[in-house]
C-alpha positions in Angstrom: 19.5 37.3 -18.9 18.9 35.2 -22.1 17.6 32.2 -22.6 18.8 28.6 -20.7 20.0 26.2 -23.8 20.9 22.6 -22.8 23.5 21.1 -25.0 24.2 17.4 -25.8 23.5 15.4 -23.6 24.9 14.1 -20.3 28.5 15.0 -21.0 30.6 13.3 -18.4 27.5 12.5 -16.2 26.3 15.8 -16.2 23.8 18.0 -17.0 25.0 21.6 -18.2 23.6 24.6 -18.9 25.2 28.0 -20.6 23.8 31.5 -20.8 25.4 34.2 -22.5 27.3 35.2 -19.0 26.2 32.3 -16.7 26.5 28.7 -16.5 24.8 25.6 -14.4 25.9 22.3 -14.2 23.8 19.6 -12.2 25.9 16.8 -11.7 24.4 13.3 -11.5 25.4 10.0 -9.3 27.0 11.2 -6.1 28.9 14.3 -7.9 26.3 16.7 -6.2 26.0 15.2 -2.9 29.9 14.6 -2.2 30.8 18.6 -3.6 28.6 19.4 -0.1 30.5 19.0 3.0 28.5 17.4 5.8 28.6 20.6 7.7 27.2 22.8 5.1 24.5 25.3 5.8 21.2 24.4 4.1 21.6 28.1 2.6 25.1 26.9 1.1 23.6 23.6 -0.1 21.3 25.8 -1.6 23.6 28.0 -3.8 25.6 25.0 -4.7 21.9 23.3 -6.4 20.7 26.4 -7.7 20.8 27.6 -11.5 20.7 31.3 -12.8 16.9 31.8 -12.6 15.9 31.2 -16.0 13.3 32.9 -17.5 12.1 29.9 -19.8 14.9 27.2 -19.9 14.5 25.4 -23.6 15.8 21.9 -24.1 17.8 20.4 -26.8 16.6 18.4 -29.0 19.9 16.1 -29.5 19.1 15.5 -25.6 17.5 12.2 -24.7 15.0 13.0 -21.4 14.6 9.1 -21.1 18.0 9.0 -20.3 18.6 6.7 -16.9 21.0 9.6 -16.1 18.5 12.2 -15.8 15.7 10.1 -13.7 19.0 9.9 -11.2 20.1 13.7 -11.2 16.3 14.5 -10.4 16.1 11.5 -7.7 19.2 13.7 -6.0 17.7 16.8 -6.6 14.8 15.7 -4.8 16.2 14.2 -1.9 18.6 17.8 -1.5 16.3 18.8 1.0 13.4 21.7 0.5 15.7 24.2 -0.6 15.6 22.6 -3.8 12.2 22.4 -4.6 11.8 25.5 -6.6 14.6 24.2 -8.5 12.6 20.6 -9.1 9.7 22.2 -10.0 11.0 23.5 -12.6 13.5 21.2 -14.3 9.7 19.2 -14.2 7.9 21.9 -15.7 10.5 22.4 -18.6 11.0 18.8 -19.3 7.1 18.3 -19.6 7.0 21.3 -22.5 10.0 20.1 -24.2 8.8 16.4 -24.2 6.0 15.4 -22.7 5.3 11.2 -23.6 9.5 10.8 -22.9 8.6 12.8 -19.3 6.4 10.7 -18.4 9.0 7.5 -18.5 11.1 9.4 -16.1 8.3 10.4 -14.2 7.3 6.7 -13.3 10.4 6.1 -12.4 11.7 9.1 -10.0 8.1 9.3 -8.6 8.3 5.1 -7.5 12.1 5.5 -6.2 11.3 8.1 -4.4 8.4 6.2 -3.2 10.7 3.2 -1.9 13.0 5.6 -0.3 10.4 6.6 1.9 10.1 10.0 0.8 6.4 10.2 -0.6 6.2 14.0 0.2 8.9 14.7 -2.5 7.4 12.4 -4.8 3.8 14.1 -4.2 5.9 17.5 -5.1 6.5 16.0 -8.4 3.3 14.3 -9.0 1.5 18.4 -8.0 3.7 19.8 -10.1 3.1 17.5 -13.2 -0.7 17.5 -12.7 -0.6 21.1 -13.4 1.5 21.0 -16.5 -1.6 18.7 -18.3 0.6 15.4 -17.2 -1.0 12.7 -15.0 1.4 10.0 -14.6 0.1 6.2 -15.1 -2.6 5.0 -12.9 -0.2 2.1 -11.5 2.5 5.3 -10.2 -0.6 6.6 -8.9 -1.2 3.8 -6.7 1.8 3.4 -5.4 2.2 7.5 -4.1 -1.3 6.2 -2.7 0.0 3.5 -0.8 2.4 5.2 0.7 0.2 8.0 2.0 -2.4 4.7 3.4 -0.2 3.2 5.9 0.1 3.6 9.7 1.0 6.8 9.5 -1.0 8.1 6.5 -1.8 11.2 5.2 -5.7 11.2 4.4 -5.9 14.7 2.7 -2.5 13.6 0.3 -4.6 10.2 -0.7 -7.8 12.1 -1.5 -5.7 14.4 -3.6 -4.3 11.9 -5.7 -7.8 10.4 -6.0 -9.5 13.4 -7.4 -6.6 14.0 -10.2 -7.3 10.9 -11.1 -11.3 11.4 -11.6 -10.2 14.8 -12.8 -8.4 13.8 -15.4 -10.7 10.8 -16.2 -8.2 8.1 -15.2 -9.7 4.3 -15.2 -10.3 3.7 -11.5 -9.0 0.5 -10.8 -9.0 -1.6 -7.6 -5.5 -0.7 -6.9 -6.2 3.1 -6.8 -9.8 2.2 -4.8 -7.8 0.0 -1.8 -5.0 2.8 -0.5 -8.4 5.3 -0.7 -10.1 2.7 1.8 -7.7 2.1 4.0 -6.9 6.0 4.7 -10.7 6.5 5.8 -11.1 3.5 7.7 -7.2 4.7 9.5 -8.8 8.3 9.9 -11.9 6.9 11.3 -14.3 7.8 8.5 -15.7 4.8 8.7 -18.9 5.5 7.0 -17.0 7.1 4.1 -14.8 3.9 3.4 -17.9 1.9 3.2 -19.3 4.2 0.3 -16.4 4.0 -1.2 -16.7 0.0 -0.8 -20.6 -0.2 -1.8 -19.4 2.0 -5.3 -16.8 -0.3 -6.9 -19.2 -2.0 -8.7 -20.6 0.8 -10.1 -17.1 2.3 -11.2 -16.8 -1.5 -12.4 -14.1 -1.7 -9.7 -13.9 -5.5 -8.7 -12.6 -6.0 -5.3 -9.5 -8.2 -4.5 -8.6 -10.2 -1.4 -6.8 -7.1 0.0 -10.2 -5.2 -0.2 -12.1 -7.7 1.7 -9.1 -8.1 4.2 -9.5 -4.5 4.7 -13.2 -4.1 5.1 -13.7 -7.2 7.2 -11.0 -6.3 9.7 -11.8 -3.0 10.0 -15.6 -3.4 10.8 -14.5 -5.9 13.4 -12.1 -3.4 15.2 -14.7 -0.4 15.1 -17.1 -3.2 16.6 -19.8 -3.4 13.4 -19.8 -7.4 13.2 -22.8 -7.6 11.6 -21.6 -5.4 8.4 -18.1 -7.7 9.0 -20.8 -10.9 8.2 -22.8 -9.2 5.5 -19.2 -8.5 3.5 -18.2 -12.0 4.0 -21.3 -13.4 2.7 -20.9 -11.2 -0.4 -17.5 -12.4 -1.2 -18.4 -16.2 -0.5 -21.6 -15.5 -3.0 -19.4 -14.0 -5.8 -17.9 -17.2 -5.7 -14.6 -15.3 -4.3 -11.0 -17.5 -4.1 -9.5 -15.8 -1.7 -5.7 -16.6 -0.7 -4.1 -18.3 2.2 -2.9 -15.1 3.6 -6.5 -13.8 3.8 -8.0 -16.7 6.4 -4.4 -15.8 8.4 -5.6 -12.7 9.1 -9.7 -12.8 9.1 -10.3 -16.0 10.6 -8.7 -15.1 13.8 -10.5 -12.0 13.9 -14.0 -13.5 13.7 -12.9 -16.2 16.5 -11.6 -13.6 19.3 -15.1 -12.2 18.6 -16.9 -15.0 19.2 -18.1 -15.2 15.9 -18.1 -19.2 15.2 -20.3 -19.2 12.8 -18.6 -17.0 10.7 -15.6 -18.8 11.7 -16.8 -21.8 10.1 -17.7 -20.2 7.1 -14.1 -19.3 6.8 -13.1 -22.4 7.4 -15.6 -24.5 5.2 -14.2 -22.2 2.1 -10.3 -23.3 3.2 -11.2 -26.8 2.6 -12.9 -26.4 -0.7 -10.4 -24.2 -1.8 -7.4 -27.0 -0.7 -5.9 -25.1 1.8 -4.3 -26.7 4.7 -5.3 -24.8 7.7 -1.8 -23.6 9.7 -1.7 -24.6 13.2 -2.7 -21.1 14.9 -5.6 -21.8 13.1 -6.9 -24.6 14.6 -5.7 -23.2 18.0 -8.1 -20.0 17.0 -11.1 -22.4 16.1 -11.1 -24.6 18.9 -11.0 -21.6 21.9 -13.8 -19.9 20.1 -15.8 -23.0 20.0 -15.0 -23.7 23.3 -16.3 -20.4 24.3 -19.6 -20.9 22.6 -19.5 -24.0 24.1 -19.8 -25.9 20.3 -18.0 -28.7 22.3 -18.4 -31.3 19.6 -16.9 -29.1 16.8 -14.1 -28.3 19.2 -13.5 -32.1 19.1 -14.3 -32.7 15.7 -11.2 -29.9 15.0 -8.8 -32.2 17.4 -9.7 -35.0 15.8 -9.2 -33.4 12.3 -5.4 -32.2 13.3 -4.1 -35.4 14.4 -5.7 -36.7 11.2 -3.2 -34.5 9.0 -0.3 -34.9 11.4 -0.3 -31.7 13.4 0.5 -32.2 17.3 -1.9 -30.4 19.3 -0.4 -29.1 22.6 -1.9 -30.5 25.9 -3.9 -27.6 26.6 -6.0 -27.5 24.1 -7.6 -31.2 24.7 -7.7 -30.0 28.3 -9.7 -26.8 27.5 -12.0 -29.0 25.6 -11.9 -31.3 28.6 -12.6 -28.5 31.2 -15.8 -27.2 29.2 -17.0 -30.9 29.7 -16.8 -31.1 33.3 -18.5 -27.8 33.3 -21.3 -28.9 31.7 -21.8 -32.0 33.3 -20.3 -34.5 30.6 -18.4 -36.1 32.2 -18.2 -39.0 30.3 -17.5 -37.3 27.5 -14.4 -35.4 29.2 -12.8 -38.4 30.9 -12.9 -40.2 27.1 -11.5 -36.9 25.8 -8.6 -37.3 28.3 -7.8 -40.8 28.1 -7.4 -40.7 24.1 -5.2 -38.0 24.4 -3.1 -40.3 26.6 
């Protein structure tokens, strides 16, 4: 059939390619998508994406593979649906040969759109397909196609797969490749394996972040190993850890619906010597725990504190406070309670 030769560049928006008796044009913007009716066949959408099957496509050299143009006509290829795949796979393939440091600009980009349209499958096609050509994409793109294999509905085998090009290829591990890897096994229930991986940043000279410890902590609450939850926390309060407001939002209530005050005030001993004003769900969080441990003072101390910054506490809380007091037989402390809050 000859040799596929692509001539200057975009002409008109398009990509086009000429054999001695066959041509291909791949047309890029919506050029592609609006020449297939609606009610077209996938076999029809097919025909209309594919080229001549080239035997080994060669690229010119007048043709720029940074272009914006291309990373667009490859975003639409990608989103055509399976048929195109083989199709993919090897524009990828032939771009990588012909150029492969000006790939791997397009490659950041098409494999992160593709990423924020929700379509991490396609973009782990690409990412497969590269990795066998010899060309790893940046560590950053590779956290992101991690991330979006992590989440609720994650895909632990696509994660791991990522991982392992990465040590493969002897990419720097860094805590951003290290956190979607933890959250997988701890979604997956491997939680034994997401520990490990935990325990091992610091010898991969991996530091943890706030969203590591968020991760870890909360996760050993849920699977009910508090006592692994404390031994975390006391790590990241000995590195001399800053963690950010966002991170007590979310811990702090899980260590009080636990019961764990003492944690608790850990959390909340670190807030104040970090200057952060504690929200009030927080102090709502702090007091019931305390007053389910039965810290009665502390829960008072906390009342005491919020009226102190200007925060209204609602009636029930001075009346929970007030309740635990009559329970234990304080009652001068609870009718005091009561009459200051009135």
């Amino acid at each position: 059939m000859g040799f596929f030769k692509l001539i200057p560049p975009l002409l008109h928006g398009r990509l086009q390619f000429f054999t001695r008796r066959t041509s291909f044009s791949l047309y890029s913007s919506s050029a592609v998508i609006s020449e297939v009716p609606r009610s077209s066949s996938r076999s029809s959408r097919k025909h209309l994406l594919a080229p001549a099957s080239p035997k080994k496509p060669i690229f010119s050299q007048e043709s720029p593979l940074s272009s914006p143009t291309l990373s667009d006509d490859l975003l639409k290829l990608a989103l055509a649906g399976d048929d195109s795949s083989e199709n993919l796979e090897l524009w990828v393939k032939e771009m990588i040969k012909f150029d492969p440091t000006a790939f791997s600009q397009v490659l950041v980009s098409l494999i992160s759109r593709l990423c924020s349209e929700r379509k991490p499958s396609e973009a782990l096609r690409i990412f497969k397909t590269a990795c066998l050509e010899g060309n790893l994409p940046s560590i950053s793109v590779c956290g992101v196609l991690m991330n979006s294999f992590s989440g609720e509905d994650g895909d632990l085998k696509s994660v791991v797969f990522v991982y392992k090009e990465i040590v493969k290829s002897g990419g720097l591990l860094t805590v951003d490749i290290v956190n979607p890897l933890i959250i997988a096994l701890f979604r997956a229930g491997f939680v034994d394996h997401a520990m490990n991986q935990f325990r091992r940043m610091k010898k991969k000279k991996c530091a943890p972040d706030c969203r590591t410890f968020e991760t870890v902590i909360m996760n050993l609450c849920l699977h009910g190993r508090l006592e692994e939850s404390t031994e975390v926390l006391d790590q990241m309060i000995e590195c001399s850890f800053k963690p950010d407001p966002a991170f007590f939002s979310k811990i702090l209530p899980v260590f009080c619906k636990n019961s764990r005050s003492i944690e608790a005030k850990k959390l909340f001993k670190l807030m104040n010597s970090l200057e952060i004003v504690p929200h009030y769900e927080i102090y709502c969080d702090l007091i019931i725990c305390f007053c389910g441990n039965e810290e009665l003072d502390d829960a008072v101390e906390l009342l005491d504190e919020m009226r102190h910054r200007g925060i209204s506490a609602e009636p029930h809380l001075c009346t929970q406070i007030a309740n635990r007091f009559l329970k234990l037989g304080r009652f001068a402390e609870a009718e005091f309670l009561l009459e200051k809050e009135t």
